[in-house]
N, C-alpha and C positions, 0 to 999 in steps of 0.2 A: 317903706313898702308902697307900692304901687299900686292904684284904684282905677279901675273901669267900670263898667255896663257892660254886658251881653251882646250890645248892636256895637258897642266900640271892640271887643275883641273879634267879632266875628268881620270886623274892615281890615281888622294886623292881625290876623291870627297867627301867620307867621311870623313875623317880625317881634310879638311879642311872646313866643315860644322861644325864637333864638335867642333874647334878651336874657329868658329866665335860664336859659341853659348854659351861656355863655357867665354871666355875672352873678346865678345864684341867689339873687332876690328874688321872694315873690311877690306874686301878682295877685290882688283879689278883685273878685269879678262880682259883678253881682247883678244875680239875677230875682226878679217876682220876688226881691225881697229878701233873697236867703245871699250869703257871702259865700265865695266859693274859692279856697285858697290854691293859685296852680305853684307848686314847689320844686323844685329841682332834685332829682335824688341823685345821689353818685355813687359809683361804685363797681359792680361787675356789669360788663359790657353785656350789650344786646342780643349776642347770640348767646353767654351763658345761660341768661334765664338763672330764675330763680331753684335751688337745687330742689331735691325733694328731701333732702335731709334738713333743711332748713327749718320744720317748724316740728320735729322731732322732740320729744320729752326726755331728757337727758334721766337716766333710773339707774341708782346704785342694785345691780342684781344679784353679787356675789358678794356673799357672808363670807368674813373672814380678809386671810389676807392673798392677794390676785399672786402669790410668786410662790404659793405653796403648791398650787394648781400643774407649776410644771417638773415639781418633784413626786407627781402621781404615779406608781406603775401601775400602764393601762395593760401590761400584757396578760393580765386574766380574762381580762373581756375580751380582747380581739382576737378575730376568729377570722386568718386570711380566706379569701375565695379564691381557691386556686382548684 
């Protein structure tokens, strides 16, 4: 893994963006003392963006078993609009 300064990335900022993109090591920076890790992530491309189903809380909601649900006769309740 890779060490710089603050004033050393800010002279290859590109060059060490393409490195970590291209090769997938990171890079750590450091600044006033704090380390600052730049990472690579991969995966869905930049115009997907992140879904908004992505950080959704998966919840078992139906009691029972889900294949009895479509042996229901709903013709008591429905009431066409005609």
């Amino acid at each position: 893994m890779k060490s710089m300064t603050a004033t050393s990335l800010r002279q290859h900022i590109y060059k060490v963006l393409d490195g970590v993109a291209r090769t997938g090591k990171p890079v750590v920076v450091e600044r006033k003392g704090v380390l600052i890790k730049l990472v690579a992530k991969r995966g869905k491309s930049k115009k997907d963006g992140p879904s908004v189903f992505d950080n959704l809380v998966k919840r078992n909601v139906i009691r029972g078993d889900p294949e009895d649900l479509v042996h229901i006769d709903w013709s008591k309740y429905w009431k066409p609009c005609l």
